[in-house]
C-alpha positions as CSV (number, residue, x, y, z in Angstrom):
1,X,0.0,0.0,0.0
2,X,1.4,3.4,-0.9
3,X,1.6,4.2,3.2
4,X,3.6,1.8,4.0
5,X,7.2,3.0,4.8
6,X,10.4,1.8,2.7
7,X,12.2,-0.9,3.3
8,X,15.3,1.2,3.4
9,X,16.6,4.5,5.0
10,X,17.6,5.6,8.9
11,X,15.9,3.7,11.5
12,X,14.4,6.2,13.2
13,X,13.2,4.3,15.9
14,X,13.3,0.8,17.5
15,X,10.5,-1.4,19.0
16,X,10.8,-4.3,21.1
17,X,8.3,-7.0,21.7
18,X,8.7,-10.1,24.1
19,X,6.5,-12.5,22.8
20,X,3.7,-13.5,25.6
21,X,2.2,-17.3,26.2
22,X,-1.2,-16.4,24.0
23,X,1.2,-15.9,20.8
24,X,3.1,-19.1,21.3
25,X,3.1,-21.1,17.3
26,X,2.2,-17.9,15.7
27,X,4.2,-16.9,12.7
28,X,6.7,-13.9,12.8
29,X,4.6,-11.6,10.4
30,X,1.3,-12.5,11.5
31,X,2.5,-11.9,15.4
32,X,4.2,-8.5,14.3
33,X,1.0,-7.7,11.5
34,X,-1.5,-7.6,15.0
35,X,0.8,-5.0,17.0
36,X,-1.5,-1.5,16.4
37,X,2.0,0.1,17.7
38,X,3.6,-0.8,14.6
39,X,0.8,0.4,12.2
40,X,2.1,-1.9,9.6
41,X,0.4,-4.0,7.4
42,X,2.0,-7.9,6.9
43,X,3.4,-7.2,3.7
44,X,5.2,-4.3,4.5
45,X,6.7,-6.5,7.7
46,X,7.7,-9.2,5.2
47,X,9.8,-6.5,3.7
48,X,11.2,-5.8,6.7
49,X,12.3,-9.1,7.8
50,X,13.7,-9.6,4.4
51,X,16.3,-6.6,4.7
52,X,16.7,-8.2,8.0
53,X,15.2,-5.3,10.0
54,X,13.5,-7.3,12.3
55,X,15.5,-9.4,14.2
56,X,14.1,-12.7,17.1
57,X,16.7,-13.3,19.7
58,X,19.4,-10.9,18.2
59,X,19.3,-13.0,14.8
60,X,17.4,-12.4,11.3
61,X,14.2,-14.6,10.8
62,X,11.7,-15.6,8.0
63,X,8.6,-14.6,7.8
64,X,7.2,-17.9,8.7
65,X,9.4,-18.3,12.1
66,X,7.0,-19.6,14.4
67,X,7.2,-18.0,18.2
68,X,7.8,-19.4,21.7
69,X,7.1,-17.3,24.6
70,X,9.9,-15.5,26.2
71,X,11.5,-14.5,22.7
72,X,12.4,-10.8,22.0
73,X,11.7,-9.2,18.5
74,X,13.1,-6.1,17.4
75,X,11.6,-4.0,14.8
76,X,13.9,-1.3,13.3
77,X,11.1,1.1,12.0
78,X,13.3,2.7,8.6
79,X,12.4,6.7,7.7
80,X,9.5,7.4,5.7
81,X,10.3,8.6,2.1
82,X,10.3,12.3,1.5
83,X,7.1,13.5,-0.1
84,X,8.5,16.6,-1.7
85,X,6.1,18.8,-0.2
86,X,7.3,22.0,1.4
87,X,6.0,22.6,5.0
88,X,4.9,26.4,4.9
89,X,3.3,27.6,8.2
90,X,-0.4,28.7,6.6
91,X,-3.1,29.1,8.9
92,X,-5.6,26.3,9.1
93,X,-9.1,26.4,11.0
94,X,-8.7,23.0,12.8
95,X,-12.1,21.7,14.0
96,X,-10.8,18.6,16.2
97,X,-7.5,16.9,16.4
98,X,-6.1,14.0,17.9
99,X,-2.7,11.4,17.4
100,X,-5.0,9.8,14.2
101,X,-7.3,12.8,12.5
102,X,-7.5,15.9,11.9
103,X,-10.9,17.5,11.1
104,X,-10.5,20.6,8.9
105,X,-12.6,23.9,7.9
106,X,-11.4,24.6,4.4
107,X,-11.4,28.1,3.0
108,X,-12.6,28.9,-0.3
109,X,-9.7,29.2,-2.9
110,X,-7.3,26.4,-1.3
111,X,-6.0,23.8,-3.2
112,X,-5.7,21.2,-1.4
113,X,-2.4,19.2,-2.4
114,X,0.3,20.3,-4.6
115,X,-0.5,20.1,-8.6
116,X,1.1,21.8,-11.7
117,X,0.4,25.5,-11.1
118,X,0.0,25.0,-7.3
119,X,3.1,24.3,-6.0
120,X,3.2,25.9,-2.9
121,X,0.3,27.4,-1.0
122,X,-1.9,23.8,-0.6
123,X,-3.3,22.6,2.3
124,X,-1.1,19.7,1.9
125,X,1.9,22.4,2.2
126,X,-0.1,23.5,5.9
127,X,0.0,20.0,7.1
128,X,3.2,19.2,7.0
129,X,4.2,22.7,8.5
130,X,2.0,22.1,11.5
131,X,1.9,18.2,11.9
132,X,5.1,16.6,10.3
133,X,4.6,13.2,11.5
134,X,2.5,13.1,8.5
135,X,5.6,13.3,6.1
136,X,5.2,9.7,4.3
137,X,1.5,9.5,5.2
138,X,-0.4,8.4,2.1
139,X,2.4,9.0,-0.3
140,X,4.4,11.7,-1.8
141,X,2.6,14.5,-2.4
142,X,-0.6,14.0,-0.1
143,X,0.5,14.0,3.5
144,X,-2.4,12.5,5.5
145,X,-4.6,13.3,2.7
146,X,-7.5,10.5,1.7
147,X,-10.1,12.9,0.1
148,X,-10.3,16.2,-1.4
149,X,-12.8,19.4,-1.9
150,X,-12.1,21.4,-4.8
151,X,-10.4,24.6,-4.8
152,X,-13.6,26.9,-4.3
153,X,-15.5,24.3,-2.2
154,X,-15.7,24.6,1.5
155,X,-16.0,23.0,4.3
156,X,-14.9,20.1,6.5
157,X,-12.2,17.3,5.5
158,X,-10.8,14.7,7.6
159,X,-6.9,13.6,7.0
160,X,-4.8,11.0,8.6
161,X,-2.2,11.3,11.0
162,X,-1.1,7.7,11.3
163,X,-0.5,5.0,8.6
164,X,-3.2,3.3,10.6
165,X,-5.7,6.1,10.2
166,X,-5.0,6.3,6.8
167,X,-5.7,2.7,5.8
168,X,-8.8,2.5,8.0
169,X,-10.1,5.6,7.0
170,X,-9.3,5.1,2.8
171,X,-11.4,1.5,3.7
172,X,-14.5,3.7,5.3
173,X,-14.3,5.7,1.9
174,X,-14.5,2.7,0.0
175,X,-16.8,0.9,1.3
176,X,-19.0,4.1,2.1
177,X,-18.9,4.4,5.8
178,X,-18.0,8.1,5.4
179,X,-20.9,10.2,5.6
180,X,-20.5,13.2,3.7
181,X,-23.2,16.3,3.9
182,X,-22.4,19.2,1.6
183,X,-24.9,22.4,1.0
184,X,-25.4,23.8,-2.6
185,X,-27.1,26.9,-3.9
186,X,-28.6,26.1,-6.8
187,X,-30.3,28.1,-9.5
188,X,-33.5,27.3,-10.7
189,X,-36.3,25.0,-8.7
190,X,-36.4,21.2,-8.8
191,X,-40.1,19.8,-9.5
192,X,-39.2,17.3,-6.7
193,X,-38.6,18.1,-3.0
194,X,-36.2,15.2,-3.0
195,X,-34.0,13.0,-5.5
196,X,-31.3,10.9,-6.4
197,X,-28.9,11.8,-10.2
198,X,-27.8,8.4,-11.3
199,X,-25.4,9.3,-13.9
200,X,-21.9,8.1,-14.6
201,X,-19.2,10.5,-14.7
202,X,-15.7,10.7,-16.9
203,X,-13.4,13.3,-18.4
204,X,-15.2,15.4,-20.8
205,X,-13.9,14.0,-24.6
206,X,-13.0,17.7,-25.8
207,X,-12.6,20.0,-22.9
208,X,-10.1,17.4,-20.8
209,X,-10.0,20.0,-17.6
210,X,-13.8,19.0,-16.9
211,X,-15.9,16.3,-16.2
212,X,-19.3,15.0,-17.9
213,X,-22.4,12.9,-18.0
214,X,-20.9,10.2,-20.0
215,X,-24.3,7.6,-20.7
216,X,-22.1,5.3,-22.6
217,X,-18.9,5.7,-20.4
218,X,-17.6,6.9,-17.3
219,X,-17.6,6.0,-13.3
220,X,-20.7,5.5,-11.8
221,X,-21.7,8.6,-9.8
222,X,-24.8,8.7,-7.5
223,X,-26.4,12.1,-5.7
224,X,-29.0,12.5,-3.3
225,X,-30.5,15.8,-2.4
226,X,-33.4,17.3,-0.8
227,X,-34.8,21.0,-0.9
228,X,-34.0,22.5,2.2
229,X,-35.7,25.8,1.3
230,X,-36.8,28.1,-2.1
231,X,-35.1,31.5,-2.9
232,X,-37.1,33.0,-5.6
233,X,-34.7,32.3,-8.5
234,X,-32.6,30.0,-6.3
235,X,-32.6,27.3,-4.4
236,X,-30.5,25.8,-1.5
237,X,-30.1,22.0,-1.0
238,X,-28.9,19.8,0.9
239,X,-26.4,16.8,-0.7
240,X,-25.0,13.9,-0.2
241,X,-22.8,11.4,-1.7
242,X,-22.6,6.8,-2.7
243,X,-19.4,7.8,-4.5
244,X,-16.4,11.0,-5.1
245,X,-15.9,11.6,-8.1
246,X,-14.0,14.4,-9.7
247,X,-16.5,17.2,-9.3
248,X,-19.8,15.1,-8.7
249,X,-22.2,17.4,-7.2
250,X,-21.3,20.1,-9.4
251,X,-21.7,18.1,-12.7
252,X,-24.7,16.5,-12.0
253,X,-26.8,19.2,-10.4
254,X,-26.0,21.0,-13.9
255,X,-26.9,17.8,-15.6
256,X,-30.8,18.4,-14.2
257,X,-30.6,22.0,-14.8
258,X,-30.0,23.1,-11.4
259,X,-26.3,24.6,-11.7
260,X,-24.7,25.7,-8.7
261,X,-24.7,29.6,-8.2
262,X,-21.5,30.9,-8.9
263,X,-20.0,27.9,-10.5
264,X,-17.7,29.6,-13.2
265,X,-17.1,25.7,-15.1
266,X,-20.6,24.0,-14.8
267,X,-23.0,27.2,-14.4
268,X,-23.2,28.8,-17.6
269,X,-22.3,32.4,-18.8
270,X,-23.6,33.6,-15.5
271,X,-21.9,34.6,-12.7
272,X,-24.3,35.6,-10.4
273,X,-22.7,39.0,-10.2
274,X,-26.3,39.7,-7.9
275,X,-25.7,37.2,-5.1
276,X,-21.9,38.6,-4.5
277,X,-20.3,35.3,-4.7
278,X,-16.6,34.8,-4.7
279,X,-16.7,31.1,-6.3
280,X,-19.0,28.8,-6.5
281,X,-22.2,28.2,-3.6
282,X,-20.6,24.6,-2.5
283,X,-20.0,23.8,0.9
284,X,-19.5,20.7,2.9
285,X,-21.2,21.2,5.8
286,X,-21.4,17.9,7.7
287,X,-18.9,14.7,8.3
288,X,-19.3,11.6,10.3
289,X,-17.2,8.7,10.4
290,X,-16.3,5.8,13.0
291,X,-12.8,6.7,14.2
292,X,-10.1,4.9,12.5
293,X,-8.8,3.6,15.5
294,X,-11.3,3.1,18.3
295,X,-14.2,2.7,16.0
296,X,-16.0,5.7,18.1
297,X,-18.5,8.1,16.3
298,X,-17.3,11.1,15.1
299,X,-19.8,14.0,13.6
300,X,-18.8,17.5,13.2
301,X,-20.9,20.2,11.5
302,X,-19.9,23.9,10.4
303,X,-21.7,26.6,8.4
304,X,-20.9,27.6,5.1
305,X,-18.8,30.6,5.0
306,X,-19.8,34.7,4.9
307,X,-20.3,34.7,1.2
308,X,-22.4,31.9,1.0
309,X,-24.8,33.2,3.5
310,X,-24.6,36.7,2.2
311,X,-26.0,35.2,-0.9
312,X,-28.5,33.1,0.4
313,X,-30.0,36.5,1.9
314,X,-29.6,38.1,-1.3
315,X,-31.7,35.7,-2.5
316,X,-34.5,35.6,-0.1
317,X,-34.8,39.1,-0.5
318,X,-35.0,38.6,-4.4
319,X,-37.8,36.8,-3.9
320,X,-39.8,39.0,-1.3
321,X,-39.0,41.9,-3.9
C-alpha cells in the first residue's frame, strides 16, 4: 500500500516486543502484523524481515518463524520517504485533532495538495508545517490526505495522522462508511422536494480539464438531495454522496438544470454577479465517520462561509422583492 514506509533508509526508531504465552506457534509476520503500535500491514513487515530489520533473539528470521514465549523481536522502523512537499506555516481552522485525525474547515480558494500550477500554498503544504509526522503518510505529495474538496468548495475534511488512520479511513471511503453532507445553492427549482442523479461521470472528450455525464462511459456517480428551502430564482439544498468523483455534485446538479450559483465551469455564462459570490455556492457542511482507531462516532458540522450566507439572503430578499 502506498503508506507503508520503505524498506530502506535511517531507522528512526526501535520497537521491542517479548512474545507473551497467547502468541506461542504464531508466525513472525502474523504476530508482528496484530501489533496497532507498529501500524504496519504484513506485507510491509515481510519487507522488513527480508532486509533483516526485524530481528528474534538478536538473529534475522523468516517470515514464517514460528514464536515461543519469552523471545524478543526487534523491529527497526526505517524513515518514511520524502514526499516533496514544502511545510509552509499557513493558517488552518482546525475543528478537532487527535494522534489519528485531523478534522479541517477549508477556505474557499485552497487547493488542497500540490499540482502543476499549485506548488506551494496547498493545504497539503499547511499539514506538514503544522503536523510533520504526516511526512510519508499516504504518499508523496498528499501528506495524510484521503479525500479532497475542490479549490472553491468549502468546508470540512478529515486527513490522517497515522499509517493506521490512513488505511482505515481510505477503507470507510471505500466501502462508504464516510458520511459526507455538503450544502449547494442552486439556480432554478427542482419539480421534486427530494431525489437521487444516477449518472456516470468521466473526463469530458474535448474539454479534458472537466468532467461530464458520460451515458455510454464513465464512473458511476450517484447524488441524493433534498430541498432545504426556495429562494425565488434560487434554491438551496442539501447533498449527499454513494461515491467522489471528480467534481460530482457540481456536474450533475448541472446535468438536471439546477447549476450551482457561482460555479464559473458547470453554471453557464452567468456569474451571479447579484448574489456577491466569490466562487462557486458549495460547501461541505457535515462529516461523520467511526474513528479509525477506536471505531467511536465522530460528527462534526460547520456553516458555510460569509459569502455563502450573504447570498442566500440576497436571495430571499430577491424573492420578497
Amino acid at each position: 500500500m502506498a503508506d507503508d514506509p520503505p524498506v530502506a533508509g535511517r531507522a528512526i526508531r526501535t520497537a521491542v516486543f517479548v512474545v507473551p504465552a497467547s502468541a506461542a506457534g504464531e508466525r513472525l509476520d502474523v504476530f508482528l502484523a496484530g501489533q496497532d503500535s507498529l501500524e504496519l500491514t504484513r506485507s510491509a513487515i515481510q519487507r522488513l524481515i527480508r532486509s533483516q530489520q526485524i530481528r528474534v533473539n538478536g538473529r534475522p528470521a523468516r517470515p514464517s518463524r514460528r514464536l515461543e514465549p519469552g523471545e524478543e523481536v526487534v523491529v527497526e522502523l526505517p524513515a518514511p520517504a520524502p514526499s516533496g512537499v514544502v511545510a509552509e506555516p499557513l493558517p488552518l481552522d482546525v475543528v478537532y485533532e487527535d494522534a489519528d485525525v485531523v478534522v479541517l474547515n477549508k477556505p474557499r480558494g485552497w487547493v488542497v495538495h500540490p499540482a502543476p500550477g499549485h506548488p506551494q500554498g496547498t493545504l497539503a503544504n499547511a499539514l506538514l508545517a503544522r503536523y510533520p509526522e504526516m511526512e510519508g503518510v499516504g504518499g508523496p505529495g498528499r501528506p495524510g490526505i484521503v479525500h479532497r474538496l475542490d479549490r472553491d468548495t468549502t468546508g470540512l475534511l478529515v486527513v490522517a495522522r497515522s499509517p493506521l488512520a490512513y488505511r482505515e479511513l481510505v477503507r470507510q471511503l471505500k466501502e462508504r462508511g464516510v458520511h459526507r453532507e455538503y450544502l449547494a445553492l442552486v439556480r432554478g427549482s427542482p419539480e421534486v422536494r427530494e431525489g437521487t442523479v444516477d449518472a456516470p461521470i468521466g473526463r469530458h472528450p474535448v474539454d479534458r480539464k472537466r468532467m461530464a455525464v458520460l451515458p455510454g462511459g464513465g464512473r458511476p456517480a450517484r447524488t441524493h438531495f433534498e430541498v432545504v428551502e426556495r429562494a425565488g430564482r434560487y434554491t438551496l439544498l442539501r447533498c449527499w454522496l454513494d461515491t467522489g468523483r471528480t467534481h460530482q455534485i457540481r456536474v450533475h446538479l448541472a446535468f438536471i438544470g439546477l447549476p450551482v450559483a457561482g460555479d464559473p465551469v458547470y453554471g453557464g455564462r452567468r456569474a451571479e454577479g447579484e448574489l456577491g459570490l466569490e466562487g462557486q455556492a458549495l460547501h461541505a457542511t457535515r462529516l461523520a465517520f467511526p474513528h479509525p482507531r477506536d471505531g467511536r462516532p465522530m460528527d462534526f458540522t460547520v456553516p458555510p462561509p460569509a459569502d455563502f450566507q450573504r447570498a442566500l439572503e440576497r436571495a430571499r430578499q430577491g424573492a420578497q422583492g
